[in-house]
N, C-alpha and C positions, 0 to 999 in steps of 0.2 A: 232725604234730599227734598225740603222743601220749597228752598231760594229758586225764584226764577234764574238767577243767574248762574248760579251753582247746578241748574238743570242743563242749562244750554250750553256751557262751557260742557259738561262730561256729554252731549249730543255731540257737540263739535269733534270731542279729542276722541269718541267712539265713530265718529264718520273718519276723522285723519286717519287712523288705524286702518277701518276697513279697505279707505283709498290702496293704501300701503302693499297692503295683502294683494287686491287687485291688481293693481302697478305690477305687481311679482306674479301672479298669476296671466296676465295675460301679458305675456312679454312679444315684445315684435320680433319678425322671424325676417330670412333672406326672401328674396324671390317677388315675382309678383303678387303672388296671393298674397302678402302683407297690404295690402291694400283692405282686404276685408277684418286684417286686424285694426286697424287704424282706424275702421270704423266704430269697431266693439269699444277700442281704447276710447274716441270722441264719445262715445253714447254712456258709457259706464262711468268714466273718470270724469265726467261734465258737472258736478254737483251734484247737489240732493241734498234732504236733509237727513238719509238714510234710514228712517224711521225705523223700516224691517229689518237688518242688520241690528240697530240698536236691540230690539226685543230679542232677538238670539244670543247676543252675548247679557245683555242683561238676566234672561232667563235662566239661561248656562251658569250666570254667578253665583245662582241662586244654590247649585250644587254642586259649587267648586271646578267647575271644571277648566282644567286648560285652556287659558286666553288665547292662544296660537291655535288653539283648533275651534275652539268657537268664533274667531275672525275668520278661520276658513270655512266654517257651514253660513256664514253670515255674509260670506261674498259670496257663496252658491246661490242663495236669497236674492241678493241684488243683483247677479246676473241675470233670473230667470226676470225680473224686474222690470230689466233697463230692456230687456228684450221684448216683452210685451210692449214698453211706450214706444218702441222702434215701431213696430207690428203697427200697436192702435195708431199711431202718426199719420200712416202709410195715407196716400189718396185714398185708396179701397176703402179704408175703414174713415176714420174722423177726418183726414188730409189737413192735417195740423200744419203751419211753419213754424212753430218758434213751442219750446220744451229747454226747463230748467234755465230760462231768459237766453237761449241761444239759438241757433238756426235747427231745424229734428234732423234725424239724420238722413234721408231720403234729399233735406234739403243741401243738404252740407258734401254729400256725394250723391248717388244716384238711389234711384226705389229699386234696383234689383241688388247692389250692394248693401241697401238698407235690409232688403229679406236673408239678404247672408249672413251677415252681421248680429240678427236677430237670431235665426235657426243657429249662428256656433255660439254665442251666450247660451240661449238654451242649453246647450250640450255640450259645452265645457262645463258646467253649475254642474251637471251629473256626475263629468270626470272626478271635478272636485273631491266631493262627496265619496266617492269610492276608492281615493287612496286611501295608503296607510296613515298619511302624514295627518288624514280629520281624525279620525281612531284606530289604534291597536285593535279593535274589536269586531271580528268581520258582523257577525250580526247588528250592530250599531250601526258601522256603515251601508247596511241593507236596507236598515228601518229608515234611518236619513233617506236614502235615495225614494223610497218609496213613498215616503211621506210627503215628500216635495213631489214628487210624479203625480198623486193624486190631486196637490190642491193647486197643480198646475195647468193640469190637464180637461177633459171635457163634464166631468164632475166640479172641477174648480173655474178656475181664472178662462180657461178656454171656453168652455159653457157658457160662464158668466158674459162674456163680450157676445159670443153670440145672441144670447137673450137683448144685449144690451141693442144690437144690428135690428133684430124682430120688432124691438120698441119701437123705432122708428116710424113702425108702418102701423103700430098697433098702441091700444091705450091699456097700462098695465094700472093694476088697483095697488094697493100699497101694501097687502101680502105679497104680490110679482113682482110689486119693485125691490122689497125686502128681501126676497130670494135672488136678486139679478145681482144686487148688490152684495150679498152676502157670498158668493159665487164668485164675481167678479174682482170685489177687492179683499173680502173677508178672509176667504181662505187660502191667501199669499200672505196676509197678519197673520192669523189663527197658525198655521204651522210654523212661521216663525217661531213663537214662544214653543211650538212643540220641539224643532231640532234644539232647543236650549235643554228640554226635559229628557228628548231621547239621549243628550252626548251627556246626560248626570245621569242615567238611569234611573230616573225619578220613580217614584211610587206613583200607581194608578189614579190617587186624589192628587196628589201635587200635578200630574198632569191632569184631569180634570179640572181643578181649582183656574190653569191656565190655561184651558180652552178655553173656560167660561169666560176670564177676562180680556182675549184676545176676541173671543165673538161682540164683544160687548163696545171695545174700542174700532173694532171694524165698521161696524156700525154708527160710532160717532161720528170716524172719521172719512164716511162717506158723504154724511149729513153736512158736516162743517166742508165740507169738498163741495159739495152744489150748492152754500152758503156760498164761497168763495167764488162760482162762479157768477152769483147774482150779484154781492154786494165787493166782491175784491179790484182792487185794479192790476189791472193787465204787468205792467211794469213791475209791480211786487210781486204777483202771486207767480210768472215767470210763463204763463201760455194765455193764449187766447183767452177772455172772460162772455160769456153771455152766449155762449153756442149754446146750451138746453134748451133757453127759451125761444132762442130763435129757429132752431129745429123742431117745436115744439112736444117736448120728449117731456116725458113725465119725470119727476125726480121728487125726491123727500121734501125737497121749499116747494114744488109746485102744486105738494098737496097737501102740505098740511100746514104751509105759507111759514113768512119769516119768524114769526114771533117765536111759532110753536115750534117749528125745528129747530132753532137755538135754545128751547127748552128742552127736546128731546133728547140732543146732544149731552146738553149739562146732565140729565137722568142718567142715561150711559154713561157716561164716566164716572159718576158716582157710584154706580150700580157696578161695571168693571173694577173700583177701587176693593169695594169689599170683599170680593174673592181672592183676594190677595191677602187675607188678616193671617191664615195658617204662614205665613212666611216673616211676619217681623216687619223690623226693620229694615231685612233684606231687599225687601222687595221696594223699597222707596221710592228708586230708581224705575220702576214699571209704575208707581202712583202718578212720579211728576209726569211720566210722556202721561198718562191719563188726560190730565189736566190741559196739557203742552198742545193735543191734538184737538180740542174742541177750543181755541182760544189762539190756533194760528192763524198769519195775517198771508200763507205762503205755503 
């Protein structure tokens, strides 16, 4: 799958899919508390270009596994996801208005149904994960949950934001920022491609082969991410543009400027391609997002 086109069409019809699955997993209920679904349903079903879902079931194809259950470890993914840009939106944290070109959700209803709405993503993405319906195989479904538990949690994505709050007040070098980043956005990629490998029961290099280029694209695609927020516009890239430098936050362009980080990026993704040679042809579909993420306009 080398066609730009031919990439972006199989992104789309793997995002329509996931939508799908979601749509049916978070279904609206009686009563008042629907109100705090209706938030989840705005924040989850608003777009995206579901990048981390794509890498689950792409990964997952890599070992046959069941389309229907790798849609549902791939909506677990974009649950814990869309729950976090809830969270980082919040006034507390970045106080964002506008995510995926539309109003965030604290704006669209309130900051105390926005931390609701956040907390049951969270913890419906677990439910998920530990039916029968993601695998027949109770330890499959263990290793799922736990593996998203850790690059969730204050080893992962939770850590990483915090580090991200400390920057603020403090000037990180570019092994700190590398680690805040890696934390932050790395390892909600990085397990992506792993629930692809846990639900095939991969062999230990097939999943190392995919850490490797899941570390590798996380790091692109954080670099092209503070890219986007120096050089994109607001109207495409669908949130605010130029908050880093105006907070005066350290980031991959602020220290190693434009030129070099749009080479650093192109290095990593070439450097992510190659670990994917033990898989063929198969893995194609993991080369073009390579490519796809250090070359988006969004």
């Amino acid at each position: 799958m080398t066609d730009k086109a031919e990439f972006k069409a199989a992104l789309t019809a793997n995002a329509e899919a996931v939508d799908r699955v979601l749509d049916e997993l978070l279904a609206e209920t009686d009563g008042h508390e629907n109100r705090v679904m209706e938030a989840m349903r705005y924040s989850a079903l608003g777009g995206g270009k579901r990048v981390r879902p794509f890498l689950v079931t792409q990964s997952a194809a890599l070992f046959e596994v069941d389309e229907e259950r790798a849609l549902r470890a791939a909506a677990a993914v974009e649950m814990v996801h869309c729950y976090s840009l809830i969270h980082d939106d919040l006034p507390a944290m970045d106080n964002d208005d506008l995510r995926r070109g539309q109003p965030t959700c604290h704006i669209a209803f309130d900051d105390a149904t926005a931390i609701l709405a956040g907390d049951a993503l969270l913890t419906k993405a677990f439910e998920v994960l530990a039916e029968d319906a993601t695998h027949q195989d109770a330890k499959v479904r263990a290793d799922l949950v736990l593996a998203l538990a850790k690059a969730s949690g204050h080893q992962g994505m939770v850590g990483g934001q915090m580090l991200d709050i400390y920057a603020e007040d403090h000037e990180l070098d570019m092994p700190e920022i590398t680690r805040l980043q890696r934390m932050k956005t790395g390892e909600l990629i990085a397990v992506s491609c792993e629930l692809g490998a846990v639900l095939g029961k991969a062999s230990e290099n097939a999943r190392h082969r995919l850490h490797n280029y899941a570390h590798d694209i996380g790091l692109a695609f954080q670099i092209a991410d503070d890219l986007l927020d120096v050089e994109g516009d607001a109207a495409e890239v669908g949130k605010q543009t130029g908050k880093d430098a105006a907070a005066g936050k350290a980031t991959f362009v602020s220290l190693l400027g434009i030129e070099q980080a749009h080479t650093q990026a192109q290095l990593l993704s070439n450097q992510a391609q190659e670990h994917l040679e033990i898989f063929g042809e198969k893995a194609d579909s993991l080369r073009a997002l390579a490519h796809f993420i250090v070359n988006r306009r969004s």
